[in-house]
C-alpha positions in Angstrom: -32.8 -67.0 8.9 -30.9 -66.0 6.0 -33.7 -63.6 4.9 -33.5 -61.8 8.0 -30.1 -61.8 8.6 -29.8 -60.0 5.3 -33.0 -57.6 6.4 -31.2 -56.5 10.0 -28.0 -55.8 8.0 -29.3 -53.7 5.6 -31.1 -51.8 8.5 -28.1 -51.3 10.4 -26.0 -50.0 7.4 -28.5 -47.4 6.0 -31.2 -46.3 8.5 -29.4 -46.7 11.6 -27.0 -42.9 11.8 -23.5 -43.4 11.3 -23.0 -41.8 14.8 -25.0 -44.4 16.4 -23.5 -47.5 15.0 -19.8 -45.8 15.9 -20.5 -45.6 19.2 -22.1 -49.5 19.6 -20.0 -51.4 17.7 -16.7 -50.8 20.1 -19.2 -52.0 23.0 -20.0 -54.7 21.2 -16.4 -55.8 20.2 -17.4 -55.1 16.7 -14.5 -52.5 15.7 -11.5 -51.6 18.9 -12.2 -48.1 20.0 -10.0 -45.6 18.6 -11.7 -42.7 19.9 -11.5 -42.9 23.8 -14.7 -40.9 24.1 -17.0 -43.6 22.9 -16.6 -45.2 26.0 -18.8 -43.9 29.6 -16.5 -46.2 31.9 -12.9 -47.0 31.9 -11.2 -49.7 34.2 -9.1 -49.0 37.6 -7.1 -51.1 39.6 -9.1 -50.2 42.9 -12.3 -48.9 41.9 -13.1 -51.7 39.6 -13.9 -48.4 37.2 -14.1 -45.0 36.8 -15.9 -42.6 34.7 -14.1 -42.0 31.7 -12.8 -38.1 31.9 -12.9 -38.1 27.9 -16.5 -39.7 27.2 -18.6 -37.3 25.5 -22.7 -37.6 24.9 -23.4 -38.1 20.6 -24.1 -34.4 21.0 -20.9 -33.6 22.5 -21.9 -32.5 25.5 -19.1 -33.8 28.5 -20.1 -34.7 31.7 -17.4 -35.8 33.5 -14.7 -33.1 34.6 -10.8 -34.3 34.3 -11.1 -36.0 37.4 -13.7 -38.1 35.9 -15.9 -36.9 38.3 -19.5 -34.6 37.3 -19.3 -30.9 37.6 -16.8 -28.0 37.0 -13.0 -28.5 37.6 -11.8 -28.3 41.4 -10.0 -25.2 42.2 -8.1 -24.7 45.5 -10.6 -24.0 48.5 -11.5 -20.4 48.7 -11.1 -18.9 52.2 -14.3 -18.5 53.6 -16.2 -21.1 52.0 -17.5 -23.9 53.3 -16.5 -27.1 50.8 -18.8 -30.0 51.2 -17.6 -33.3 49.3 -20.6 -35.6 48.5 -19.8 -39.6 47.5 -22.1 -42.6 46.7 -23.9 -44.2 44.2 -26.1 -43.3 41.1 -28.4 -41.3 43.9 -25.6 -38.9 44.5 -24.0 -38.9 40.9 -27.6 -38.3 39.7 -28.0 -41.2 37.0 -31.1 -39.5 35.3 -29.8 -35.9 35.4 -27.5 -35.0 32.4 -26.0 -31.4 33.7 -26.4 -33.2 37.5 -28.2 -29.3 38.6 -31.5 -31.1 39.9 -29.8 -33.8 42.3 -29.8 -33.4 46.1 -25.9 -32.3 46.1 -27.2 -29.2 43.4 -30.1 -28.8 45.7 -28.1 -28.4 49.0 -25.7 -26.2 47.7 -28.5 -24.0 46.0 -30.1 -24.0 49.6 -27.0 -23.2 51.5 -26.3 -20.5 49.7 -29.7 -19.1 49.5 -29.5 -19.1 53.3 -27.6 -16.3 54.1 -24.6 -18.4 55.7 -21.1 -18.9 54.7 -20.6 -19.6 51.0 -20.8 -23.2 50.4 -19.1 -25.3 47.4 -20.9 -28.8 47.2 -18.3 -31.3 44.7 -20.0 -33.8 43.7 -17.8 -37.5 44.2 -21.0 -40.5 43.1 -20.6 -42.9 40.8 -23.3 -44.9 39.0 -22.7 -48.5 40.8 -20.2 -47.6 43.7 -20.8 -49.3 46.7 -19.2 -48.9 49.9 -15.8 -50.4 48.9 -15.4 -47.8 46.0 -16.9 -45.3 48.4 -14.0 -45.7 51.0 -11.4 -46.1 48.3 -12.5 -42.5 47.0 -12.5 -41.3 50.6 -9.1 -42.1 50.7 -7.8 -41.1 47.6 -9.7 -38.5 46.2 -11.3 -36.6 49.4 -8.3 -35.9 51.4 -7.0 -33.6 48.5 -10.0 -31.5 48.3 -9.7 -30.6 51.8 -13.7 -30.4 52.6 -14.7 -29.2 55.3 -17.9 -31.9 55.8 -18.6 -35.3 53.5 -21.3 -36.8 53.0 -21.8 -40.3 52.3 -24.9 -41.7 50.6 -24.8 -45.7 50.7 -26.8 -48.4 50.5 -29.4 -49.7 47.8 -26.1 -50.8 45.6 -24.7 -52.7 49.0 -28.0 -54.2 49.4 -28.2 -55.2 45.3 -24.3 -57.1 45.2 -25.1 -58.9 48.7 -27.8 -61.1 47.1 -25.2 -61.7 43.9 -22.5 -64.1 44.1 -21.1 -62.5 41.1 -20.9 -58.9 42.6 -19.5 -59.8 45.9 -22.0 -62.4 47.5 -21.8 -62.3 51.2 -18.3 -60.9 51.4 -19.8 -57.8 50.1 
């Protein structure tokens, strides 16, 4: 046990990048986070958590907007445009998508507009996890200030999933 105790430390320490091992270790409890981009989530006292607004990818790259939502900063409503505010889950955040432009709320907007009609503004409200609770806590704290014009809400496999868990709401979910 010794002998490999030894081996995985030296592993870690010298082929493992230096970027890599500062990023786990304050997920791990190792080291406290200093630097409040290491972290993708952050705690909220309604939401259960957020996206963190200053996490950045070991590449740099940001994907959350100051909000702590994905996409570009929200500007006021421009007259004549149709805004469309889109909230759920991973589906609608768009888990496996890193700039979020080949998700359904990209591909409506990029429709939309392609269709001749009224401009159209798709902001994109999903979070990885949210279910319906965090879903109508963002309706009523974040949406109302947009002022969209339509939202749509895209629920359910994450409902489904924390029903069956005691730990994630059980039946009261």
């Amino acid at each position: 046990v010794a002998f490999l105790e030894v081996g995985a430390s030296l592993y870690y320490f010298f082929v493992v990048p230096q970027q890599a091992r500062e990023m786990l270790e304050p997920l791990l409890g190792v080291t406290s986070p200093e630097r409040l981009d290491l972290l993708r989530y952050k705690p909220h006292p309604y939401f259960n958590y957020v996206f963190n607004r200053d996490y950045r990818d070991a590449d740099g790259f940001k994907p959350y907007n100051s909000q702590g939502f994905r996409g570009p900063e929200w500007e006021n409503k421009d007259r004549g445009t149709v805004r469309i505010v889109a909230v759920g889950g991973s589906t609608t955040y768009g888990i496996f998508s890193r700039e979020g432009d080949n998700i359904w709320p990209a591909f409506l907007e990029r429709r939309l507009n392609s269709s001749g009609a009224p401009a159209v503004e798709i902001i994109n409200l999903g979070v990885t996890g949210y279910t319906l609770f965090e879903i109508m806590g963002v309706m009523a704290m974040t949406v109302p200030d947009l002022q969209p014009d339509v939202v749509l809400i895209n629920a359910g496999v994450n409902d489904a999933f924390s029903a069956a868990y005691p730990d994630e709401g059980g039946r009261d979910n």
